[in-house]
N, C-alpha and C positions, 0 to 999 in steps of 0.2 A: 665417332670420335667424342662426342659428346661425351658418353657412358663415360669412359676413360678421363673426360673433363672434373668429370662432377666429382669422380673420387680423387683427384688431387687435390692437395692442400695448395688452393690457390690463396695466393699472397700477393690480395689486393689486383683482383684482377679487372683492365681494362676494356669497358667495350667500347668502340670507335666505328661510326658509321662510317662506314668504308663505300659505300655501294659507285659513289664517283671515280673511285681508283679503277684504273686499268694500267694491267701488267707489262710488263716491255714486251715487246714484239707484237702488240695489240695494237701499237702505233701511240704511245704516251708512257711515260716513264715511273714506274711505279713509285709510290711514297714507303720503300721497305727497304728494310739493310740491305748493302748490295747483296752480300751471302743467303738471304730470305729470298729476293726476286731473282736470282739467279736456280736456286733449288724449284720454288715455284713455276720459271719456263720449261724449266725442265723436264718437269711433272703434270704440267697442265699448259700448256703451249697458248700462247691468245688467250686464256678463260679469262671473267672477268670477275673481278672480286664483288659479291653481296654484305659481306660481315667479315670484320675482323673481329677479333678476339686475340690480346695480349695477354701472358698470363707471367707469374713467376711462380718457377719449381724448384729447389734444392739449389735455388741461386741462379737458377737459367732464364732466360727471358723467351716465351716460348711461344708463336705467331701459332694461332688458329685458326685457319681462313675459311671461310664456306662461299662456294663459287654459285655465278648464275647458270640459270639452266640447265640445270640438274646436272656440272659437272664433279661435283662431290666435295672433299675438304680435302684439306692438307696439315699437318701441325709441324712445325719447323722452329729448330731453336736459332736465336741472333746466328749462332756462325754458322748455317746454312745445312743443318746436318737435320735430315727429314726422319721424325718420329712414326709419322704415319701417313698413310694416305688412303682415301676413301673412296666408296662408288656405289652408287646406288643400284642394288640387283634385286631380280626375280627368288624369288623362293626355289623356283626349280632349277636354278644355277648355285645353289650351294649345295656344301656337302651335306650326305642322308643323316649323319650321326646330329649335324647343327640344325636342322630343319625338325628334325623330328623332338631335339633339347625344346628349340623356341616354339613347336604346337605345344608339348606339354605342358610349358609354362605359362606360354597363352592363355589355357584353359577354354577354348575356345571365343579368346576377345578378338575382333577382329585386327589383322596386324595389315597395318596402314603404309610399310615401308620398311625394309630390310637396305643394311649398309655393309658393306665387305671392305672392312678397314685390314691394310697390309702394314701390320707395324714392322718397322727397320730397325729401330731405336728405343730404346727407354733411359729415365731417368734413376738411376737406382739413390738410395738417400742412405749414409751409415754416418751415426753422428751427428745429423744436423747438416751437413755436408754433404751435395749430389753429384754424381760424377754421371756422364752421357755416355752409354754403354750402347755400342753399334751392335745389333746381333749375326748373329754367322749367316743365316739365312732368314727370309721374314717369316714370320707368323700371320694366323691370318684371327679374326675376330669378326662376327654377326651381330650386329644392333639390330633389332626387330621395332619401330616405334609401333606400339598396340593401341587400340582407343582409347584404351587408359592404362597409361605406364609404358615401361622400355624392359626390354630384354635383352641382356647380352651374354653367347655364345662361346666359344670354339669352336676351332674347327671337328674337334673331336667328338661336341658334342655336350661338353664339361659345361654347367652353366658359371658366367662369371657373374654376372650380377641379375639378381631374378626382380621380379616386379615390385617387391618391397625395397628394391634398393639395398638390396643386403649382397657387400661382395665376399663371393667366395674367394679361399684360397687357390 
């Protein structure tokens, strides 16, 4: 989710040591819109929050959460409608076309951590003006963190943003 952070034009974005918050059903009442902790049980049952991250996009307010224990992230806008969700996987649980994108991009640096983000939702922006666009079926995305730098995937294969940070269409 990150990859995907860093290319939005964030607008004044919030970070808020979260690591004391725990989510409802965790046994304590989350400090998040209902509609946030509600999507969050949903998707991550008991996990406990390490980092939030609030952000604004094309007028949305949009929760970043990175869970402990390696149970991954989430991005979720105020009214409860989830952009994405994350998880941390093995290189040989992704597809052959995005494994063999993120070696070549690697160039053989060693990759520290792969993320298999299922985007639901996006933000699209026309005008200045962003409207939250649920997609028909999800997509999926590979972050690679490398010893130096980040790589991000498709599934197909397609790089979306290579190590210089440069995104592709």
């Amino acid at each position: 989710m990150k990859g995907r952070c860093e290319m939005r034009n964030k607008e004044g974005a919030l970070l808020v040591a979260a690591a004391a918050f725990v989510l409802v059903g965790a046994g304590s009442q989350a400090r998040l819109p209902a509609a946030v902790a509600k999507a969050v049980e949903e998707n991550r049952p008991g996990a406990e929050i390490e980092k939030l991250e609030i952000e604004k996009e094309g007028g949305f307010k949009l929760y970043d959460i990175e869970f402990k224990n390696g149970r991954g992230e989430i991005e979720v806008a105020e009214d409860g409608t989830v952009l994405d969700v994350s998880d941390i996987v093995d290189m040989k649980d992704i597809p052959a076309a995005a494994a063999a994108a993120i070696q070549k991009e690697a160039g053989g640096r060693a990759i520290k951590q792969v993320e298999k983000s299922e985007v639901r939702a996006r933000i699209e922006t026309e005008g200045g003006k962003g409207r939250l666009s649920k997609l028909a079926s999800p997509e999926y995305v590979y972050e690679a963190e490398l010893s130096k730098g980040e790589v991000e995937v498709a599934a197909d294969g397609r790089l979306i943003k290579g190590l210089k940070g440069e995104v592709k269409p």
